[in-house]
Residue, then its C-alpha position, 0 to 999 in steps of 0.5 A: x140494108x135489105x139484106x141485113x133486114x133479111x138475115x135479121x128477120x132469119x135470126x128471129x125466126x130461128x130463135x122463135x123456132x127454137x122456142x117454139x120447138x123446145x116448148x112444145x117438146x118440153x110440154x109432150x115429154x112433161x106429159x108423157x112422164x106425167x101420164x106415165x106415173x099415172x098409169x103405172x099408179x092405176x095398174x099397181x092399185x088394180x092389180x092388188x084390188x084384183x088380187x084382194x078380190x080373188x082373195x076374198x072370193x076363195x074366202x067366200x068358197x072356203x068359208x059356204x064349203x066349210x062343214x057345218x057353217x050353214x047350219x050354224x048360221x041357219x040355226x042361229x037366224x031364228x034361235x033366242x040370244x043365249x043359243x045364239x051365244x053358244x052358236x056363236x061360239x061354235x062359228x068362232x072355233x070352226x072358222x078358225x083357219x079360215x080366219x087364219x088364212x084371211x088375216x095372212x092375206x091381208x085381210x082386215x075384217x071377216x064379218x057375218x050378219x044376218x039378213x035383217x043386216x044385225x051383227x052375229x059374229x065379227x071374227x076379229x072382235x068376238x064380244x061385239x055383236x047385235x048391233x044394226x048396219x044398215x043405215x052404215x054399211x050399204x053394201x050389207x043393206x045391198x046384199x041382204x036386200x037383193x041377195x047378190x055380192x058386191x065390192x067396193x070402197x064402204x065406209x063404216x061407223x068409225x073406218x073405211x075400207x075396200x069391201x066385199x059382201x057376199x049373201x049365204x044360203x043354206x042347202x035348201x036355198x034360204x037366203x040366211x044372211x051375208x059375209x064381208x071379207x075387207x082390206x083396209x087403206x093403210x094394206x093399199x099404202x104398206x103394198x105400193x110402198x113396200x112391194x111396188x115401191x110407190x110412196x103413196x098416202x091415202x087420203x079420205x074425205x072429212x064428211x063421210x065421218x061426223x068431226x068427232x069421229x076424226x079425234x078418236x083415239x080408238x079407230x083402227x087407222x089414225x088421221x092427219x090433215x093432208x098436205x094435199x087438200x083441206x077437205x081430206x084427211x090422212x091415214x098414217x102408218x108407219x111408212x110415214x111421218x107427220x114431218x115428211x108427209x104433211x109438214x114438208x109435203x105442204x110447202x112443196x104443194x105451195x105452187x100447184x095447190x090450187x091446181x090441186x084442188x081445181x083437179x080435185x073438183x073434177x074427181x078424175x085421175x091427174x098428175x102434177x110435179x112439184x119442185x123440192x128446195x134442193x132442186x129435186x122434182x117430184x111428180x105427185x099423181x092422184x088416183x080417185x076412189x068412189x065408193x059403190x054409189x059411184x061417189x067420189x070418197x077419197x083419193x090415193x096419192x102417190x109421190x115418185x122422183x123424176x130426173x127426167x122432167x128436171x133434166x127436160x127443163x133445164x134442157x129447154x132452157x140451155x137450148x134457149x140461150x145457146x139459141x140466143x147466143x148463137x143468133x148474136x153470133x149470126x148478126x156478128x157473122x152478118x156485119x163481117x161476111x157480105x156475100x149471100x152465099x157465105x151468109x147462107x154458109x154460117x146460118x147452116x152452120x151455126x143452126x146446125x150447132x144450135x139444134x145438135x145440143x139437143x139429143x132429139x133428132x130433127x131436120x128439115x124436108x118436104x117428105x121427099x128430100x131432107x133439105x137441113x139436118x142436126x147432128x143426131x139424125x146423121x148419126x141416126x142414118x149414119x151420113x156426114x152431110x144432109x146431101x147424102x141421104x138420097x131416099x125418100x124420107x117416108x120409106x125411113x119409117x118402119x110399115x108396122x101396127x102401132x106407127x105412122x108409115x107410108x101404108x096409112x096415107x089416104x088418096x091425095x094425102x100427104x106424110x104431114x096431113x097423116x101426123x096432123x090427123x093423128x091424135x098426140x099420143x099416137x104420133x109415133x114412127x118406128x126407125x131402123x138405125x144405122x145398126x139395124x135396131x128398132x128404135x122407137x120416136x115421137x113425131x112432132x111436126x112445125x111448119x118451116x118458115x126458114x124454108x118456105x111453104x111445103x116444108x116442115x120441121x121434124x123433131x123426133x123424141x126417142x121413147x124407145x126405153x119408154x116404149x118398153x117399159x110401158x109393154x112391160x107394164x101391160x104384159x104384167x098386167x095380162x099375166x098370171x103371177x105365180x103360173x106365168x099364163x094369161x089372166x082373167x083380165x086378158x081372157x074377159x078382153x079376149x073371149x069378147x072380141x071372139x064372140x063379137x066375130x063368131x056372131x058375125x062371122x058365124x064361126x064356131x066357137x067354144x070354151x071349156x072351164x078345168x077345175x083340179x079335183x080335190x085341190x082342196x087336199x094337196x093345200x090342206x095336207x101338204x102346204x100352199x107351196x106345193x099347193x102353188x106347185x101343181x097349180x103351175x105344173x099343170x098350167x105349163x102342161x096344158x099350155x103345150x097341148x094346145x094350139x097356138x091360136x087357142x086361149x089358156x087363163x087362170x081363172x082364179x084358184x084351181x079354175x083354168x079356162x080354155x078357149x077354142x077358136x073355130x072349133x065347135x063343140x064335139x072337136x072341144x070335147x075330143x080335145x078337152x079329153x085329150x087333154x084330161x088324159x095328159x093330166x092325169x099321166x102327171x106326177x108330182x114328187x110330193x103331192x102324187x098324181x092329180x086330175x081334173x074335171x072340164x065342163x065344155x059349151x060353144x057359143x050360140x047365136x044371141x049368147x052372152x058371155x054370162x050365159x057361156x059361163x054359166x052353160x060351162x060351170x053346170x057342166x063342171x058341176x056335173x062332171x064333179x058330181x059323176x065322179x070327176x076326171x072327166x068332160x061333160x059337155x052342155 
């Protein structure tokens, strides 16, 4: 009796650990998928907003260096509405190309008003003019008022979207008034869904417009009831239909809506997932949008299919009942076997065909010996039986940045006290397999009651190909797309730390900004493309002229930056020469010889990355200003 009491109570500890491991491992797969989408929904959407960004920067440049615009924009200021109707005009017809170039990059608005924040001229609508922004634009307001740029999500009277202001000056200085370049909602929807391939819906919050403004049928984008929450409304655009976003998306929203809207009233970005009437799992990730105040305005909603999170579902489920199954088969195999030994025999057995139905690997130890094993460990390590693994089961995990492994205990600290202080997200190990690839796993760790005290259960998830991905993602993200050199993203996080250590460490550092002379030309007379061309000849160049332990970045248009570690400024300048020298010797077969101008500084102490910028952009100005193809030095 005692013994069958025992076995029992074996059986109901398997199964309870069953569960238990299945439901943690169902919820940490779910979440790293939900995670997963979420990321990649906020890298693809700061990716393009920075891209609007340099955009709308290169437009501002284009536009202050056009001839003759600020002194239409000066003379118009202070001139009566009949002069200003023909200054208008002449705007009109001299921002032409700008205006063409701007709508080819997407933009939607390309907009000037003067500084008491009245329209003079609205490029995509010529007739409409005089009319006062200020109590609707407030990034107009903003940048008339303090005179510096700002960007960010604005609505306007009847639409919305992501703006940038910039203030305008003469050549005397006077401030004379400010520009927006915007992108609209819908270009965000047409971008995901048609480059990155992320449906998406952009919804918008009902009060930031009066209820008449939402029937219109003269606003530039269209609305709709969302399916997502009651208090937004939907931009439509091609990419969708009334019957499949907002008819259909509404029954499938059904089970999480008040999920939905409890996640709502926190304004943070959250994923959930839905599933579809024919069994299909969608996971459906929010990503909020605030406007320049830091207020909460509208959300952007992405929708992506997951076999993943269906496949772990009903995984958990079948491990479940096999589970089950094989534990009535225990209590059948305990009624026919008497001796402990063979009980103990089937028990292995049986739980070792329960465990292998699932691909993780998982098996029993105390760190130093591996007392049980399924299926995929052995295959992973490549033995028949648990008994033939004689190393140290610590010594299995790979010592590499990133992952838990032996190097990272403390004094008196066990393997189980490292996983147990290490944040969820952060339990992984790296594992050599029995063909000497680098496989990567999440580390879940459970007591084991089947075993005793000082044992545990280990479950490890691969997430090798998730790992990759994920490296994929953050690699896209540092790289400048069409040069395939760092970015601005990478060299602002880099030249950070560096300047954090050379203050502390007092070692020298310094920073050069190159600028292609005259690029302005090869675009205007010979095309982007090849305009694109020397931008990527000269990245590739000046790659290979440096030193590994240097930082090259694009830093927007012609502008590259150079960043110099342990190297004071009289090294940069011979360097940066060095490498003018090398530039000028390039040719290329169309465009010809080209050269450019390096504006060079190095850090000092109490210095600010603003303050080295600006240290590097006057010394650009000068090396422009005494004829360019050289290096000055500030």
């Amino acid at each position: 009796m005692k013994i069958f009491l025992f076995l029992f109570a074996l059986v109901l500890a398997i199964n309870a650990t069953v569960y238990f491991v299945t439901k943690v491992n169902t919820e940490q797969r779910i979440s790293l998928v939900l995670n997963e989408n979420m990321k990649n929904l906020q890298t693809h959407f700061e990716i393009l907003l920075h891209s609007q960004k340099i955009t709308s920067e290169n437009l501002y440049k284009r536009t202050i260096n056009t001839e003759g615009f600020d002194k239409i924009m000066r003379q118009a200021k202070s001139a009566d509405e009949e002069q200003r109707t023909l200054l208008r005009k002449q705007l009109h017809v001299l921002l032409k190309d700008n205006y063409g170039y701007a709508k080819r990059a997407g933009v939607l608005q390309y907009h000037f008003v003067f500084p008491n924040n009245r329209v003079f001229l609205r490029m995509h609508k010529l007739d409409k003019f005089g009319d006062d922004l200020t109590a609707v634009r407030e990034d107009f307001a903003y940048t008339n008022r303090t005179e510096k740029p700002i960007s960010g999500f604005t609505q306007g009277r009847t639409a919305h979207a992501f703006r940038n202001a910039f203030p305008l000056f003469d050549v005397g200085g006077e401030h004379i008034g400010a520009m927006e370049v915007s992108f609209s909602s819908d270009g965000f929807q047409e971008y995901l869904t048609e480059v990155s391939h992320i449906h998406t819906h952009f919804l918008v919050k009902k009060d930031i417009f009066d209820a008449k403004t939402w029937e219109r049928d003269d606003l530039i984008l269209k609305y709709h009831q969302s399916a997502e929450h009651s208090n937004y409304m939907m931009t439509m655009n091609r990419q969708h239909s009334i019957q499949a976003c907002i008819v259909d998306n509404r029954v499938k929203l059904e089970s999480v809506i008040d999920i939905i809207s409890q996640k709502e009233a926190l304004g943070k970005a959250f994923s959930v997932y839905v599933e579809n009437e024919d069994k299909q799992i969608n996971v459906v990730s929010f990503l909020p949008i605030k406007n320049i105040n830091e207020k909460l305005v509208a959300w952007l909603v992405s929708y992506e299919k997951d076999d993943f999170i269906k496949m772990t579902i009903q995984g958990a489920y079948g491990t479940r009942l096999v589970s089950f199954l094989a534990s009535l088969v225990l209590i059948y195999f305990i009624f026919k076997q008497i001796k402990a030994k063979r009980r103990v025999e089937e028990e292995h057995r049986l739980l070792d065909e329960v465990l292998s139905t699932t691909d993780d690997v998982i098996f029993i130890t105390d760190f130093k010996e591996i007392k049980f094993s399924n299926r995929s460990f052995k295959e992973l390590v490549q033995i028949e039986s648990s008994l033939e693994y004689r190393k140290d089961v610590i010594d299995m995990f790979v010592v590499a940045e990133g992952f838990l492994h032996r190097g990272l205990l403390k004094k008196g600290e066990t393997f189980s006290d490292l996983i147990t202080r290490t944040s969820v997200v952060d339990r992984t190990v790296a594992i050599l397999d029995k063909h000497l690839v680098l496989k990567v796993f999440k580390i879940d760790i459970t007591t084991s009651k089947a075993k005793g005290e000082g044992h545990y259960l280990i479950t490890l998830t691969d997430i090798t190909k998730m790992k990759e991905q994920q490296t994929e993602t953050e690699i896209k993200a540092y790289l400048d797309g069409l040069t395939g050199i760092s970015n601005r993203n990478k060299f602002d996080e880099i030249i950070g730390n560096e300047m954090k250590n050379s203050q502390r460490y007092h070692r020298p550092l310094s920073m050069a900004i190159l600028d292609i002379d005259k690029f302005k030309d090869f675009n205007d007379t010979y095309g982007h493309l090849i305009g694109d061309e020397v931008l990527i000849m000269l990245a590739q160049n000046v790659k290979y002229c440096i030193r590994e332990t240097d930082v090259f970045a694009r830093w927007g248009g012609e502008e590259f930056v150079l960043l110099f570690r342990e190297t004071d400024v009289v090294q940069a300048k011979i360097v940066s020469d060095k490498i003018r020298k090398h530039i000028a010797e390039l040719k290329h077969e169309t465009a010809g010889s080209i050269t450019a101008s390096f504006g060079v500084t190095a850090f000092k102490d109490g210095d600010t990355l603003d303050g080295m910028f600006k240290r590097c952009d006057d010394a650009l100005y000068k090396a422009k200003e005494s004829g360019r193809n050289r290096v000055e030095v500030l």
